[in-house]
Backbone bond lengths (Angstrom), bond angles and torsions (degrees), N, CA, C in turn:
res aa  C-N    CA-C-N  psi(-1)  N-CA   C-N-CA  omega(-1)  CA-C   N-CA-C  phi
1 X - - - 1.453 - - 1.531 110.80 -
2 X 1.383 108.34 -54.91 1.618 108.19 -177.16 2.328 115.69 -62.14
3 X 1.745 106.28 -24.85 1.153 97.25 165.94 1.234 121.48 -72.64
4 X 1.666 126.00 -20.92 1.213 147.33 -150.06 1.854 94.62 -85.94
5 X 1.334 114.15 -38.97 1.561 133.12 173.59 1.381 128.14 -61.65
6 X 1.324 104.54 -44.09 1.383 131.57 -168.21 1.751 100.55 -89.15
7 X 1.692 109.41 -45.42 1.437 103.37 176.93 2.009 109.84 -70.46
8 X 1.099 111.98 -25.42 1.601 107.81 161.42 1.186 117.36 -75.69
9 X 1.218 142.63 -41.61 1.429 141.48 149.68 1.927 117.08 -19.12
10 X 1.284 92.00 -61.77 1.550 111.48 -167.19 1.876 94.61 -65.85
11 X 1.772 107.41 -53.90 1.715 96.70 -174.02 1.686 112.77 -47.56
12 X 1.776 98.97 -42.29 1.800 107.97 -157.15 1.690 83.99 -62.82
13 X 1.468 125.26 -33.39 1.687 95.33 -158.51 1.579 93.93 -75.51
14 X 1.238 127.47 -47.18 1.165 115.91 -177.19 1.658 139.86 -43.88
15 X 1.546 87.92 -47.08 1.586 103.97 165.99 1.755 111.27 -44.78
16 X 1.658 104.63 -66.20 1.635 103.46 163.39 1.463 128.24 -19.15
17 X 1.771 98.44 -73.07 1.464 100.65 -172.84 1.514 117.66 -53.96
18 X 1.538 110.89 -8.00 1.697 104.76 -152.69 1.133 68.46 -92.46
19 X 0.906 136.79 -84.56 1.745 151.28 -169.98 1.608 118.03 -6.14
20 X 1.842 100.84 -60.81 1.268 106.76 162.06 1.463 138.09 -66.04
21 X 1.473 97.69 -35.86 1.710 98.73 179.37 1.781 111.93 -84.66
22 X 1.512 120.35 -11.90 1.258 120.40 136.21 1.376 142.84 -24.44
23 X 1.425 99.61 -64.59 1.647 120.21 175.89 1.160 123.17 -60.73
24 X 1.650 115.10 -18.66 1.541 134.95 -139.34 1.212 110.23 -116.59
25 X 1.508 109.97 5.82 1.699 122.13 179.44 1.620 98.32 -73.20
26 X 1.849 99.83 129.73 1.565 93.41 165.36 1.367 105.44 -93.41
27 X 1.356 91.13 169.88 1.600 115.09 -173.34 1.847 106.10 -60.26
28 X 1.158 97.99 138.85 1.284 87.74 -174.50 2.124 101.85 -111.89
29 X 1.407 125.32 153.96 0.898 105.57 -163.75 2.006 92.32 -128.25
30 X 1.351 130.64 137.72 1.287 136.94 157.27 1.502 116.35 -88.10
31 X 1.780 130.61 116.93 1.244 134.34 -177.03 1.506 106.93 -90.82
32 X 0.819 154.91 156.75 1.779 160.38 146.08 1.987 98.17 -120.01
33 X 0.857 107.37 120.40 1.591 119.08 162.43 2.094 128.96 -129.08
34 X 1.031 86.73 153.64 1.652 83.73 -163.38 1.764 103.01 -162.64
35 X 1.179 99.08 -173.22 1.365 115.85 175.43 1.545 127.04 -146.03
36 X 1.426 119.12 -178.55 1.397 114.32 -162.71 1.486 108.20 -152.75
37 X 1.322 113.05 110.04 1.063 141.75 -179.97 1.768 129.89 -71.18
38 X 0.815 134.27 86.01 1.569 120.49 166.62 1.395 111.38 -29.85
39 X 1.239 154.40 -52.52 0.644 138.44 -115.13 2.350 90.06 -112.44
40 X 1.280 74.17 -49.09 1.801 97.29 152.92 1.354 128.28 -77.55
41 X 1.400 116.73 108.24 1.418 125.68 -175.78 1.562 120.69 -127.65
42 X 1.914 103.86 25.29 1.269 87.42 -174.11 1.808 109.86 -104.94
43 X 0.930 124.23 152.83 1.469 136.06 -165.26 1.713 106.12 -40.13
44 X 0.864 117.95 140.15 1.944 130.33 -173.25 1.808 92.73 -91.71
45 X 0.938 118.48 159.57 1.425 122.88 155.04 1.359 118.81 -177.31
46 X 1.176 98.63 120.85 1.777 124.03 -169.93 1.626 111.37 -112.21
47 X 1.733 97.66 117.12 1.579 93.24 -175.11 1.734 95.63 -109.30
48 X 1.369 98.80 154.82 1.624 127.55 -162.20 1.444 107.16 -127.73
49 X 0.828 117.37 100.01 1.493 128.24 174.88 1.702 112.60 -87.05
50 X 1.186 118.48 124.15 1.390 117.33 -175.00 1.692 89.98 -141.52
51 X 1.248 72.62 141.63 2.277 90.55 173.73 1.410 97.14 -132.46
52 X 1.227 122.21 41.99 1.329 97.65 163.53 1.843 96.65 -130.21
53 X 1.514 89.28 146.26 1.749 84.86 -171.13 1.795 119.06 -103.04
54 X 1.690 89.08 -7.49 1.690 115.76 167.83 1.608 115.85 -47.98
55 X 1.069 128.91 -17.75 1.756 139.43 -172.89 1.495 98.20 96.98
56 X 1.638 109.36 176.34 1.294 112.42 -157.31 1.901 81.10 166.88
57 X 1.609 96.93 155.75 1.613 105.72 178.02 1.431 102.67 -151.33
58 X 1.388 93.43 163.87 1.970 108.88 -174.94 1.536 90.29 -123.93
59 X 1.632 110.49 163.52 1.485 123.33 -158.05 1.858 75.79 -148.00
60 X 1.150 125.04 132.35 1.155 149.44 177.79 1.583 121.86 -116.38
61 X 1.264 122.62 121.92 1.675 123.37 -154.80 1.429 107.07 -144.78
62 X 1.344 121.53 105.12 1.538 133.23 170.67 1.136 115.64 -107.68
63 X 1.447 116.15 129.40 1.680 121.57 178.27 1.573 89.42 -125.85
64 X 1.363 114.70 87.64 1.206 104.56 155.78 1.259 144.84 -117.30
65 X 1.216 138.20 155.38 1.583 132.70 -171.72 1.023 122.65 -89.36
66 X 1.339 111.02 -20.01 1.676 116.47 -179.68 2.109 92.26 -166.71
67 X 1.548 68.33 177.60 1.884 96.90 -177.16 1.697 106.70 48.26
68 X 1.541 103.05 -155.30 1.154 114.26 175.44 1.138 123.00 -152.26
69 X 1.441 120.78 155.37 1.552 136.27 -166.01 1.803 100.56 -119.59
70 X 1.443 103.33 125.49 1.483 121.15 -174.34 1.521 96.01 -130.69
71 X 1.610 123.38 93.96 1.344 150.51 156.59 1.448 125.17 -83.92
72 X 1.783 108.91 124.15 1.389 112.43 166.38 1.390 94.10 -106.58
73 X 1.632 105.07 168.81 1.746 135.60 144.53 1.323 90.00 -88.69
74 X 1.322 108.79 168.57 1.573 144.03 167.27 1.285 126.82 -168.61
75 X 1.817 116.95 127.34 1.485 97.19 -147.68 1.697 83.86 -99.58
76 X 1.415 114.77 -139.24 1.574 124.23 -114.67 2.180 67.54 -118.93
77 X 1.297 131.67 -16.09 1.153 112.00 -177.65 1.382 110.94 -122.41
78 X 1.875 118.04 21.79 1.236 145.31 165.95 1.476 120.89 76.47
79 X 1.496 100.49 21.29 1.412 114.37 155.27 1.391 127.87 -71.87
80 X 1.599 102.24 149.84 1.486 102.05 -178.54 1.603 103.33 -72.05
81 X 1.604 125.60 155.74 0.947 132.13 146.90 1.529 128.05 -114.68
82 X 1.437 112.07 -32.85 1.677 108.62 -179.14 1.852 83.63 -135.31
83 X 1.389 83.32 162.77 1.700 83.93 161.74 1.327 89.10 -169.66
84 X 1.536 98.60 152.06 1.799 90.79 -177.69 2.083 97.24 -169.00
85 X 1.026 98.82 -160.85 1.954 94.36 -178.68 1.809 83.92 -156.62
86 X 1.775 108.37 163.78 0.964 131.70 137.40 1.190 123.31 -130.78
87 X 1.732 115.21 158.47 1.227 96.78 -164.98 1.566 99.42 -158.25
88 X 1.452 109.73 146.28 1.745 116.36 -178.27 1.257 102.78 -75.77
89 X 1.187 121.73 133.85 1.742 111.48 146.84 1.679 118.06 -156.78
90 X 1.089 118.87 116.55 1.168 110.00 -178.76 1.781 127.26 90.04
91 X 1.400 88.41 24.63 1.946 99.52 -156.23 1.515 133.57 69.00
92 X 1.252 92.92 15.63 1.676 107.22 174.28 1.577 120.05 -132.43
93 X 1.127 118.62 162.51 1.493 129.61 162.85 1.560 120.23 -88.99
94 X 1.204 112.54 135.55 1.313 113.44 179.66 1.904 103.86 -132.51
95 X 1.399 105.59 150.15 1.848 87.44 -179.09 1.707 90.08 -153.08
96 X 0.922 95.81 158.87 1.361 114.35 177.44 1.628 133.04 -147.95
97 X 1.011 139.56 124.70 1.274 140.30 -162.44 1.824 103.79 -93.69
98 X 1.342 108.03 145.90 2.381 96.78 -164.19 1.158 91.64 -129.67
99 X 1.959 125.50 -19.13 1.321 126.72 -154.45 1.589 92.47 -152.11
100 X 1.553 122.76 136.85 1.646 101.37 -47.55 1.094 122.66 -74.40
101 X 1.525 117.09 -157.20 1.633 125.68 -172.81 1.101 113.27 -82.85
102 X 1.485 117.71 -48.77 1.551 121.59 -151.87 1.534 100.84 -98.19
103 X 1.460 136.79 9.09 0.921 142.67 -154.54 1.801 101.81 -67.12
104 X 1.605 134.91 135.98 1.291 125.34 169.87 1.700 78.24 64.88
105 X 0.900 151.17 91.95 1.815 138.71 156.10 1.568 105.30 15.81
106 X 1.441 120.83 58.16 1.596 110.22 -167.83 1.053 146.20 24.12
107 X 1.691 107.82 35.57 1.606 105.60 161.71 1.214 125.29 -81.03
108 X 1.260 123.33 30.42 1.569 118.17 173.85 1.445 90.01 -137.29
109 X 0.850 136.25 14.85 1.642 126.16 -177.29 2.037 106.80 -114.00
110 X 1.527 106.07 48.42 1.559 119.83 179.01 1.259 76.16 -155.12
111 X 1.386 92.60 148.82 1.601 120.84 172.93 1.659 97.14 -69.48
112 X 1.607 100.71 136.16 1.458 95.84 159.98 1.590 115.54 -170.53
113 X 1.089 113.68 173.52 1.662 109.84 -152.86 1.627 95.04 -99.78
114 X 1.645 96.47 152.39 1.505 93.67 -164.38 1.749 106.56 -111.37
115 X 1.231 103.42 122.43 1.689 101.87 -172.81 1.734 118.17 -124.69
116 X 1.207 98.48 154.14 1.329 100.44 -156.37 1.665 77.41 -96.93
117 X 1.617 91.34 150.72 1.309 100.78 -174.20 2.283 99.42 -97.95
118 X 1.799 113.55 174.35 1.103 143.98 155.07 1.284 127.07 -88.16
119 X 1.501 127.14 91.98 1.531 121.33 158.02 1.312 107.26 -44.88
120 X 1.592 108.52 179.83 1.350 125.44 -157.12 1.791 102.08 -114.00
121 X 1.599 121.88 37.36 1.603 148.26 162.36 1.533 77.63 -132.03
122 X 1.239 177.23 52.12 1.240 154.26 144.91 1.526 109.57 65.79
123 X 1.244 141.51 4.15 1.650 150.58 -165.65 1.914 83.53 -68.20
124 X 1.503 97.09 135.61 1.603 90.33 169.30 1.607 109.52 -103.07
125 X 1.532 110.28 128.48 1.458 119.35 -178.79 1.837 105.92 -85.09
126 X 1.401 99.71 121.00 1.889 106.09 171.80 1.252 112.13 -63.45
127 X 1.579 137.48 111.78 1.338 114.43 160.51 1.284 115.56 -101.14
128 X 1.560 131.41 142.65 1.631 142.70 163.39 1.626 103.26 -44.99
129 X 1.448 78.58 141.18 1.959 77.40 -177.25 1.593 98.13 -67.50
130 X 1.331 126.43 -35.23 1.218 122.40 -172.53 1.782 114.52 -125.06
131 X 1.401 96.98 94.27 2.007 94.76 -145.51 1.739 80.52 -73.28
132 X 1.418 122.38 -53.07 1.789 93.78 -137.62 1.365 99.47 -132.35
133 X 1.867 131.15 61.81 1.305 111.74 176.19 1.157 135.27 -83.43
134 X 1.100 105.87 105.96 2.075 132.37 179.87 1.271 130.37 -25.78
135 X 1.612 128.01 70.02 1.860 104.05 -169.16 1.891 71.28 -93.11
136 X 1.682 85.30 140.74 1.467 126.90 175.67 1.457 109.80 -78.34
137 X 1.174 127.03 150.58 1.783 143.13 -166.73 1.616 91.41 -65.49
138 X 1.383 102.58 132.94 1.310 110.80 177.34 1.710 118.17 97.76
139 X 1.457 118.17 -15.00 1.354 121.94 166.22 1.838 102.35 -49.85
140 X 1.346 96.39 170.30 1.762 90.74 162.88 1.252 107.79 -149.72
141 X 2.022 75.59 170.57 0.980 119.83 -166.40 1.931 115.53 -44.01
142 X 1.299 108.65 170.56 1.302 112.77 -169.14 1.433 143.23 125.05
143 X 1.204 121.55 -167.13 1.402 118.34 156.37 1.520 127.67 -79.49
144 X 1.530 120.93 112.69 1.254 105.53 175.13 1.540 105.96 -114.68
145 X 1.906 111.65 132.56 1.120 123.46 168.21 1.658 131.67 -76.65
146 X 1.384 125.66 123.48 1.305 108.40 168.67 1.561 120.13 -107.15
147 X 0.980 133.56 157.54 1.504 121.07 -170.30 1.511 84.90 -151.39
148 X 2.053 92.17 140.31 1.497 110.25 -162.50 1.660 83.38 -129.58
149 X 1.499 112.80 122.04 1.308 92.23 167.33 1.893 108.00 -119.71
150 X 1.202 113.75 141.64 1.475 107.48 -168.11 1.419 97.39 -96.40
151 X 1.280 112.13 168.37 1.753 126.18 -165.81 1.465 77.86 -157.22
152 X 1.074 98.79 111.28 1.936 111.90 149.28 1.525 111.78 58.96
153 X 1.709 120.53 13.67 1.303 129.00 -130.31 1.556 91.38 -111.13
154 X 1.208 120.25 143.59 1.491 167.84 159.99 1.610 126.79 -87.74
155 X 0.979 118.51 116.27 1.688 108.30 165.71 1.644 111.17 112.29
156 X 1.229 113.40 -129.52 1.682 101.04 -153.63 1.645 96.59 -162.73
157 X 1.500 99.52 156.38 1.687 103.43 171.12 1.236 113.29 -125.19
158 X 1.306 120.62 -171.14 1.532 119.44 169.07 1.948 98.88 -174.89
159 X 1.214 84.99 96.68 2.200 98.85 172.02 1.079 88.05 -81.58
160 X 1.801 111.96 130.47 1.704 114.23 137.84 1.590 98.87 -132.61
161 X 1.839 102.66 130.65 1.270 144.02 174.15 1.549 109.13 -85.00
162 X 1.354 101.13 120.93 1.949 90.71 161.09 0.799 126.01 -129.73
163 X 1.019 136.95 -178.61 2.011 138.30 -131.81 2.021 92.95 -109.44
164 X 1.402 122.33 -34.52 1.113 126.37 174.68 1.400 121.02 -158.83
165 X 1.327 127.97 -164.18 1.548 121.75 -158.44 1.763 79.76 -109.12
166 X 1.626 114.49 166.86 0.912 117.35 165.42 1.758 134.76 -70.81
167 X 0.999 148.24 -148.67 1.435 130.82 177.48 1.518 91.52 -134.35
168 X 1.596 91.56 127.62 1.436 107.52 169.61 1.828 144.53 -60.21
């Protein structure tokens, strides 16, 4: 009886640990970076493979000097999922999200200028024109395409993809 105790003892701790050190995976993140040429205007395209069907988000980053960059996602059955542009004008960035509408309750779907914010020492914080777009638990798995197409465009990008959403 008492080995009979001790061997359930020993499964439950194990079961635990599996359980916990399961949960305990950090997020893992994939970067792609590049640049954008005037002189080069033919379409970028970066495929993203994700297997996880839990949700997961991409953070989108334009430093550009001129023209503009008009980027979709496309998932794994060649639907659109985001689509959006950034764009120079006037010594500033402006970005806007076109696909979809209601995305965040449509606060990214108006043109608007992208500014790096001030901590509270004056340190200046970088923000991504497009920090955190959300595919929700249950999207799938697969290849996902992004396509960057430059117009008259200048400057540089930086995609980071992650493996899942953070924990709530």
């Amino acid at each position: 009886m008492k080995n009979k105790k001790l061997r359930y003892l020993v499964l439950l701790a194990f079961l635990i640990l599996t359980l916990v050190s399961c949960s305990n995976n950090p997020i893992k993140h994939t970067t792609y970076e590049g640049s954008f040429s005037k002189l080069k205007a033919e379409t970028i395209a970066v495929d993203i493979e994700t297997k996880s069907s839990q949700g997961f988000y991409a953070s989108l980053d334009f430093n550009l000097t001129e023209g503009q960059v008009d980027w979709e996602i496309i998932n794994p059955e060649n639907e659109s999922v985001f689509k959006g542009y950034v764009v120079y004008e006037d010594g500033k960035i402006y970005r806007e999200l076109t696909y979809p509408l209601d995305y965040l309750g449509g606060t990214l779907n108006l043109k608007e200028e992208v500014k790096d914010e001030t901590d509270k020492n004056g340190n200046i914080i970088h923000i991504p024109n497009f920090n955190y777009l959300q595919f929700e638990a249950g999207s799938q798995t697969g290849v996902y395409k992004l396509n960057l197409q430059p117009i008259n465009a200048d400057g540089s990008y930086e995609i980071i993809w992650s493996n899942k959403l953070p924990r709530k």
